[in-house]
C-alpha positions as CSV (number, residue, x, y, z in Angstrom):
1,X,1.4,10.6,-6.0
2,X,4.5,8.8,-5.4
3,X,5.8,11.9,-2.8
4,X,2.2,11.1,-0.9
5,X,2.5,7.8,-1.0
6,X,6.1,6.3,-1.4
7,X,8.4,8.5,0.9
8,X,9.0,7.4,4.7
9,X,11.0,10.3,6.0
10,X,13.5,11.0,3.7
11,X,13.8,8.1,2.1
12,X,11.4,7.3,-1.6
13,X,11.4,3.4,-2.0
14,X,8.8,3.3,-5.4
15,X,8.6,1.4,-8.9
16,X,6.7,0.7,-11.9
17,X,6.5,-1.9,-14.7
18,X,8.5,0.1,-17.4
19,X,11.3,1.7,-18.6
20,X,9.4,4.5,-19.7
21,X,7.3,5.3,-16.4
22,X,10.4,5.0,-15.0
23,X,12.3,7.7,-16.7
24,X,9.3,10.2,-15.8
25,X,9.2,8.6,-12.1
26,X,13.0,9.9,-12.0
27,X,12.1,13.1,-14.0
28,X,8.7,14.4,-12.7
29,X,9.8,14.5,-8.5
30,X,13.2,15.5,-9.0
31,X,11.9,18.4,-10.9
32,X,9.4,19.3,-8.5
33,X,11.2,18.9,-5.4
34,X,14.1,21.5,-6.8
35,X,11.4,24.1,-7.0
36,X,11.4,23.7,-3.0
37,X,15.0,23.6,-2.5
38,X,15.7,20.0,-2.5
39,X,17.7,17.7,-4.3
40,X,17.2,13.8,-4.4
41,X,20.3,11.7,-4.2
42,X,21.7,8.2,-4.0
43,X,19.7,7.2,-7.0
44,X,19.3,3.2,-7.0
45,X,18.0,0.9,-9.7
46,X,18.4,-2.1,-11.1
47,X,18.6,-1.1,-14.3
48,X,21.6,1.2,-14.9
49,X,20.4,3.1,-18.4
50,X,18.0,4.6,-15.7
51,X,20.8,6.5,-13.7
52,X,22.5,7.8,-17.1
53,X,22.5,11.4,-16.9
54,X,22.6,11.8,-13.3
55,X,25.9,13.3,-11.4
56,X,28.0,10.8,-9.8
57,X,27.8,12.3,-6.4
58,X,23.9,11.4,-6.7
59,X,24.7,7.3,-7.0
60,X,24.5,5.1,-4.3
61,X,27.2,3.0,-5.6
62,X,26.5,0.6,-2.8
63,X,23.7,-0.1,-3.8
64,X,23.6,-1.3,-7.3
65,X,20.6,-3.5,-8.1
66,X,21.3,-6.6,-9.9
67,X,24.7,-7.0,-8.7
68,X,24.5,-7.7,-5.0
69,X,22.0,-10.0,-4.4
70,X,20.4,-8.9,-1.2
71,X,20.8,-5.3,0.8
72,X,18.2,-3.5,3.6
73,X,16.1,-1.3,1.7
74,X,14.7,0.6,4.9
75,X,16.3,-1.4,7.1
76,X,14.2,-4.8,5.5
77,X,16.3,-7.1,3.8
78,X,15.2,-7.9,0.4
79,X,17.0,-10.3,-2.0
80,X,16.5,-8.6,-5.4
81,X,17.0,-12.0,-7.4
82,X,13.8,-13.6,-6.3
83,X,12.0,-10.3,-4.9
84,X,11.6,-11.4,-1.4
85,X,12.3,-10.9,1.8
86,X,14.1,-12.6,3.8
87,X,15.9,-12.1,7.8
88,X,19.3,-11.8,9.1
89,X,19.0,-12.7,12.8
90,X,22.4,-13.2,15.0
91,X,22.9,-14.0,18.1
92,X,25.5,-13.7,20.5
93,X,26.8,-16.5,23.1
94,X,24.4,-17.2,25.2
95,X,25.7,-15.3,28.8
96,X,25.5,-17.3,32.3
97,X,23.6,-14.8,33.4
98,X,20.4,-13.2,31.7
99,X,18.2,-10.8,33.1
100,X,14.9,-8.5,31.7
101,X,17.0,-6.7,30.1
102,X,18.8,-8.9,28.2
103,X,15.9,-10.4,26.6
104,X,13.9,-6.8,26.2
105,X,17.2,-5.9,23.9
106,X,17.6,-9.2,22.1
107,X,14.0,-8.7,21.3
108,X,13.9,-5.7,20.1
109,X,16.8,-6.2,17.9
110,X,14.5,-8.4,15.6
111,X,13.2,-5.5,12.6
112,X,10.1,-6.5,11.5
113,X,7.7,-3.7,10.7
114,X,5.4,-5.8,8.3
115,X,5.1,-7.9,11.2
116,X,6.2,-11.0,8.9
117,X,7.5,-12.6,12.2
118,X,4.3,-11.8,14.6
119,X,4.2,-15.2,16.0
120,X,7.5,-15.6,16.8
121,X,8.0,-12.0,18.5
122,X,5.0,-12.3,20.5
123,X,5.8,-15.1,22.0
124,X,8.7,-13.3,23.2
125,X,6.5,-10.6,24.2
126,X,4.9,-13.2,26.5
127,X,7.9,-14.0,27.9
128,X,8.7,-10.3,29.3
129,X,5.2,-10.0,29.8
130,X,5.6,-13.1,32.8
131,X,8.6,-11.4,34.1
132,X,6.5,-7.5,35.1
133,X,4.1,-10.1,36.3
134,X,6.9,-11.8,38.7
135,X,8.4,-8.1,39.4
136,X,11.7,-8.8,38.2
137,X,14.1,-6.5,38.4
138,X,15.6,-5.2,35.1
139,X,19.1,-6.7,36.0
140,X,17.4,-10.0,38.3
141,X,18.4,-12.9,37.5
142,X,15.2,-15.0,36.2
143,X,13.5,-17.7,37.6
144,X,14.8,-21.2,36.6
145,X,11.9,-22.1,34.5
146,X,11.8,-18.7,32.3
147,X,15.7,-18.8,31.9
148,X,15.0,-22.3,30.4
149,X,12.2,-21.1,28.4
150,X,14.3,-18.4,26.8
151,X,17.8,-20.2,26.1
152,X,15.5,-22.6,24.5
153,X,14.0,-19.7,22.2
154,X,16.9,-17.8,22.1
155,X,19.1,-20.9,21.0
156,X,16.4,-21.2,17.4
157,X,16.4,-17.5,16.6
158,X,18.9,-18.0,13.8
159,X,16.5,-20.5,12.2
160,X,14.3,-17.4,10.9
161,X,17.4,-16.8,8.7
162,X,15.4,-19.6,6.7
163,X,12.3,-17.5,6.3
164,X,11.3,-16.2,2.7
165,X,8.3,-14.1,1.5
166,X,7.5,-12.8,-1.7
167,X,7.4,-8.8,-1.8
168,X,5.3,-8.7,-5.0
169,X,1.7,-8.5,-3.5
170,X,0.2,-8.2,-6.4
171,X,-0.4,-9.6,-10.1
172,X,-0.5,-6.8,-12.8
173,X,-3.0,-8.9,-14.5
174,X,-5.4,-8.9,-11.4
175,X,-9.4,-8.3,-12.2
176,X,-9.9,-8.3,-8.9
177,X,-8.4,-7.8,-5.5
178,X,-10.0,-8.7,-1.9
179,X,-8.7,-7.6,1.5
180,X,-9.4,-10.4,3.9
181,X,-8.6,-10.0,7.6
182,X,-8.2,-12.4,10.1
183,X,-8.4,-12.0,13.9
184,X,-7.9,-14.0,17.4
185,X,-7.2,-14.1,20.9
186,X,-6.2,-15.8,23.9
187,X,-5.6,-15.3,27.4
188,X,-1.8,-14.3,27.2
189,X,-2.2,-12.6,23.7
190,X,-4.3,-11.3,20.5
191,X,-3.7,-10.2,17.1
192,X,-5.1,-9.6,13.2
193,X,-3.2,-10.9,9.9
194,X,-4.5,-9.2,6.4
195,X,-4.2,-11.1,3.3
196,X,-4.6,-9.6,-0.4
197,X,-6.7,-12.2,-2.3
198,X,-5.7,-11.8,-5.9
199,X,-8.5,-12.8,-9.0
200,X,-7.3,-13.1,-12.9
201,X,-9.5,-13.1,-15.8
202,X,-9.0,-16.3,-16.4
203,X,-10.6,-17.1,-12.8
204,X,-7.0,-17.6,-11.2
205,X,-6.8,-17.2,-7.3
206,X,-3.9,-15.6,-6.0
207,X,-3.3,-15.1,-2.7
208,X,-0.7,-13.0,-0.6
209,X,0.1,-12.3,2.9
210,X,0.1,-8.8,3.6
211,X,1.0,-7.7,7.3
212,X,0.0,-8.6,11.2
213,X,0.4,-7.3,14.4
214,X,0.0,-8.7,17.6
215,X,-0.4,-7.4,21.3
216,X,-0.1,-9.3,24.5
217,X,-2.9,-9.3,26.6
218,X,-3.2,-6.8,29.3
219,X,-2.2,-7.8,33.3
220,X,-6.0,-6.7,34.0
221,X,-7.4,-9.9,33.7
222,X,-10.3,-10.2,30.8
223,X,-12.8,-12.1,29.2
224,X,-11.8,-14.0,26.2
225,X,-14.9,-12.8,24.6
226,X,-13.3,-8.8,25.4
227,X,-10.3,-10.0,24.2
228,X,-11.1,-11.3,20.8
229,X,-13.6,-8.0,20.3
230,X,-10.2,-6.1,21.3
231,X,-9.1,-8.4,18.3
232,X,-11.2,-7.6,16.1
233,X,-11.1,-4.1,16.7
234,X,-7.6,-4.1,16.2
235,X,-8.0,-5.8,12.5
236,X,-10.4,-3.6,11.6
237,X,-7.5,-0.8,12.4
238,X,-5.1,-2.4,10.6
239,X,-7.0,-3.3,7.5
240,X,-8.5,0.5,7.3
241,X,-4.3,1.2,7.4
242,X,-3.8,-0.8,4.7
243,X,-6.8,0.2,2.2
244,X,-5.3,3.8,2.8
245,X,-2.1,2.6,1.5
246,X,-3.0,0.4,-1.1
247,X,-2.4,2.3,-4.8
248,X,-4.5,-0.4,-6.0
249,X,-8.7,-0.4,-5.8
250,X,-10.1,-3.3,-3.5
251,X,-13.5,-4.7,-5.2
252,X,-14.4,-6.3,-1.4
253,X,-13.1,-6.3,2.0
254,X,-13.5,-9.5,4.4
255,X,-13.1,-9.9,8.0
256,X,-13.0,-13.5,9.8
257,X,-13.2,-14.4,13.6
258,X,-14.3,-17.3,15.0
259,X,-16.0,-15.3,18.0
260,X,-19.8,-16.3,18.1
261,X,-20.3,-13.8,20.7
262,X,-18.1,-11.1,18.6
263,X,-20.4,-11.9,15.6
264,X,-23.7,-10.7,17.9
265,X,-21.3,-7.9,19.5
266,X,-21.0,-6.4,16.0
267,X,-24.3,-7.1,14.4
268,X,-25.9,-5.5,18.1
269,X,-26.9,-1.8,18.8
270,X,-23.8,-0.4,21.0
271,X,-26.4,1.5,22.8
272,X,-27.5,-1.9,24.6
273,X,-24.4,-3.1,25.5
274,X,-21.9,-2.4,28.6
275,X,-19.3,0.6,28.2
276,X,-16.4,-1.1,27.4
277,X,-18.0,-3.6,25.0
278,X,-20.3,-0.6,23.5
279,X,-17.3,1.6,22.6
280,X,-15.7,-1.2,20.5
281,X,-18.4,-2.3,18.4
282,X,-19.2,1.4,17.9
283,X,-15.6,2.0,16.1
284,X,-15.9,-1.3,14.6
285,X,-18.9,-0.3,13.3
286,X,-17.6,2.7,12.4
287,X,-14.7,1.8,10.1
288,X,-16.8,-1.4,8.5
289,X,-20.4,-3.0,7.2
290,X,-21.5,-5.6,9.7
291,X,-22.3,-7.7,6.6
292,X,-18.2,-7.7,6.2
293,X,-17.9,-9.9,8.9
294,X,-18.1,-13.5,9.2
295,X,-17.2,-16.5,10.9
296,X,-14.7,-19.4,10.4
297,X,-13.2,-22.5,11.9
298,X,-10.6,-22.0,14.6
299,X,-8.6,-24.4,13.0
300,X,-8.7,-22.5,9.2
301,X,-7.5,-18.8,11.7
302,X,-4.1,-18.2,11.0
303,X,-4.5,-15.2,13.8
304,X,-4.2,-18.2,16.2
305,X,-0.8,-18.4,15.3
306,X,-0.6,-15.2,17.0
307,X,-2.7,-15.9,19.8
308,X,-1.1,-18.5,21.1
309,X,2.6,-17.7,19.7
310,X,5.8,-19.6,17.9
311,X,8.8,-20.6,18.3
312,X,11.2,-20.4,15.8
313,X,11.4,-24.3,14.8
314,X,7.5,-24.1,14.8
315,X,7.5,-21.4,12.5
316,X,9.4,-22.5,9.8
317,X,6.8,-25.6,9.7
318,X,4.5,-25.5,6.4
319,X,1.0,-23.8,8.4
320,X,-1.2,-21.8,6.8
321,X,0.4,-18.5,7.9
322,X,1.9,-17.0,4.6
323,X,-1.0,-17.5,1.8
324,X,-4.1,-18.2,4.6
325,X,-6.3,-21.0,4.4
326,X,-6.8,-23.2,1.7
327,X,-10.2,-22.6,0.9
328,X,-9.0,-18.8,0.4
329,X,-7.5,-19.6,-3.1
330,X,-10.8,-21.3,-3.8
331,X,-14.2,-19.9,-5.1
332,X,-16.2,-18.6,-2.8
333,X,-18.7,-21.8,-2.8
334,X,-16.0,-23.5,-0.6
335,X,-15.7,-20.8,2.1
336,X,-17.0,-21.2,5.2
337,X,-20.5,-20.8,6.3
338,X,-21.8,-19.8,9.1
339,X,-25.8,-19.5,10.0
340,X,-26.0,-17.1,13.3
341,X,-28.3,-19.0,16.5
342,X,-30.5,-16.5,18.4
343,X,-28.4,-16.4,21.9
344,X,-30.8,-16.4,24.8
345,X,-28.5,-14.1,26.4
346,X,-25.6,-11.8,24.7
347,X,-22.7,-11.3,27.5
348,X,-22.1,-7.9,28.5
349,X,-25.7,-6.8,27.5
350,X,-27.5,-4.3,29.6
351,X,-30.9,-5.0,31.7
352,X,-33.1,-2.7,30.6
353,X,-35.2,-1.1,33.9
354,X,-39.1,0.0,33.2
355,X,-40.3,2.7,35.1
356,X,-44.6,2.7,34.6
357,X,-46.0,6.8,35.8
358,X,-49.7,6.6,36.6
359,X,-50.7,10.0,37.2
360,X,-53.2,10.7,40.0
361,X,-56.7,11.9,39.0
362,X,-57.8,15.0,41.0
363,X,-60.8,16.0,38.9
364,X,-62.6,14.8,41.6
365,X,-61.9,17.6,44.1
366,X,-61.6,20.6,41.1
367,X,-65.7,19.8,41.1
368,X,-66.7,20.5,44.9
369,X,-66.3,23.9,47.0
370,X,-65.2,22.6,50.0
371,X,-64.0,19.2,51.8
372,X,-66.8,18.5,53.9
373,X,-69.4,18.5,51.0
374,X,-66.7,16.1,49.2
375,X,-67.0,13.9,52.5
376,X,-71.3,13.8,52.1
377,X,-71.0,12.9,48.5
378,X,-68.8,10.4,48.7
379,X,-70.9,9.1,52.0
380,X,-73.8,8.9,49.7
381,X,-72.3,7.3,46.5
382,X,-71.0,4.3,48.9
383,X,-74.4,3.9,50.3
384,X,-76.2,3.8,47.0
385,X,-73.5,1.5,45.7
386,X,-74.0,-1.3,48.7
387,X,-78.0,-0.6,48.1
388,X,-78.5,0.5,52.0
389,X,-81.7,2.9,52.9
390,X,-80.2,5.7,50.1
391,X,-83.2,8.2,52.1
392,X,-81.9,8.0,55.8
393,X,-79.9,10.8,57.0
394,X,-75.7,10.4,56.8
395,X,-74.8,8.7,60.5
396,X,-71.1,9.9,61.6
397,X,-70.5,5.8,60.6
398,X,-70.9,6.9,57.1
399,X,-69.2,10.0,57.3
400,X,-66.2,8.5,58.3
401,X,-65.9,5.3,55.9
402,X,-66.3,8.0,53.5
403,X,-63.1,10.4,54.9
404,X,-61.5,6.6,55.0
């Protein structure tokens, strides 16, 4: 299990609650992985006994648990005295001149694969995004107000050396564990957050975030209704990620928008709805039960904090971002409830287009031998029927109502 689940590349970053897991953790792999050739090495752990018996060539000696407080464990820092994780953001001088690239390399020097930081990053994001908008060269110099925008930003980066989040996601006494997922979108941006929503036996709420990712909004202008099903569809990704990776057995799974329209998207047959609109709700449909998905307040949503974006300062204000909203760590009697309104008309729907057949009756003609006796017996059923002399002979006036 742990070489399926624990190794990125070459690297095994794993654990468990006692010393003797831990000795057949070390034992079990190592053994196995020799039978292909290979040899693990730079044993770390913060609990030396473990790494008895072990060559010295095979200890990281730079990485001794217990005795540095903080190191990058796959490039993430983590401070191993109160198991969390924390950032180390510098910057450099801020340059008289700052172009596209500049920012699309400061950027991108910000590691954050949980995507811990999603509101801050995006709203750099936005920020490059309005510079392909503009056309600006990669070594332009920007626009007055963007150059502004970004020094400003740029100047509070180094405040995210503040941040803290617990690694530990999860309680060993835990009955049960939830997945709840949050989504939301705007007209710049849109994102998902998951949250692990921890239950002792005792009836004690726990609850953790997980990870998020956020995307900025195409440059083909969209609905906001397309962009918050994009949204969800992109939580319902993520979350299916996570439950993959999970060791631990989720009793229930959750998934908040506060999309009306969504709501009727996904509880909707894709076959009456638009292409683009159809294909999402299909894979949504796909990965999840429409009964999984509800509604809440936009103001309970930590995805807006995506959706909109942070700065810095703003982020390190208390908001509901790292444990969710409040009501989350409460019993479910305090959630939000939400009872769906029969929409006159669902955007993006198709018009459905009748098409009514009558088929002609010939039996009429399969009973006579030729067209001119058709002609007489038609001329004498419309005189019987407007009661003239029905004895008379036919007149050509009655043959030719009757070819009429």
């Amino acid at each position: 299990m742990v070489l399926q689940r624990d190794f990125y590349v070459d690297d095994v970053l794993t654990g468990v609650d006692t010393k003797d897991e831990a000795r057949s953790l070390r034992t079990e792999p190592t053994e196995l992985l020799k039978l292909a050739g290979l040899n693990i090495r730079k044993w770390a752990s913060n609990d030396r006994e473990l790494l008895r018996g072990l060559p010295e060539q095979d200890i990281n000696d730079k990485l001794l648990l217990g005795e540095s407080q903080t190191f990058k464990i796959l490039g993430v820092v983590w401070n191993s005295f109160d198991d969390s994780i924390l950032y180390s953001v510098k910057i450099s001088p801020t340059a008289s001149r700052i172009t596209k690239r500049t920012i699309s390399s400061e950027v991108a020097k910000i590691y954050d694969p949980p995507g811990l930081l999603a509101p801050v990053i995006v709203r750099a994001k936005m920020l490059l995004q309005r510079l392909w908008t503009l056309k600006i060269d990669w070594d332009e110099s920007l626009p007055a107000d963007i150059y502004t925008e970004w020094s400003k930003y740029y100047a509070q980066l180094p405040l995210l050396n503040n941040v803290k989040f617990p690694r530990k996601i999860i309680i060993k006494t835990a009955a049960e564990i939830e997945l709840h997922g949050f989504c939301d979108a705007s007209e710049r941006a849109y994102g998902a957050c998951v949250y692990l929503r921890t239950i002792t036996p005792d009836g004690h709420v726990w609850t953790r975030f997980l990870t998020a990712k956020p995307k900025v909004a195409p440059l083909k202008s969209q609905t906001i209704p397309r962009l918050e099903l994009s949204g969800a569809l992109l939580l319902t990704s993520l979350a299916t990620t996570v439950l993959e990776a999970l060791p631990s057995n989720i009793s229930r799974t959750v998934y908040w928008t506060d999309s009306t329209i969504v709501l009727h998207w996904i509880n909707t047959s894709p076959h009456t709805l638009k292409t683009f609109v159809a294909n999402r709700v299909t894979e949504i449909q796909q990965k999840t039960h429409t009964s999984n998905c509800r509604h809440i307040p936009t103001t309970d949503n930590p995805a807006d904090l995506i959706s909109r974006g942070q700065s810095p300062e703003d982020f390190l204000r208390p908001t509901i971002w790292q444990h969710g909203p409040e009501w989350l760590q409460q019993p479910e009697k305090y959630w939000p409830t939400w009872n769906p309104v029969p929409l006159t008309e669902i955007p993006e729907q198709k018009k459905a287009t009748c098409l009514s057949v009558t088929p002609a009756d010939h039996s009429l003609l399969e009973r006579f031998s030729s067209w001119p006796k058709l002609i007489r017996i038609t001329a004498r059923c419309l005189r019987w029927r407007q009661k003239q002399d029905r004895g008379r002979p036919l007149t050509t006036h009655d043959l030719t109502n009757a070819h009429n």
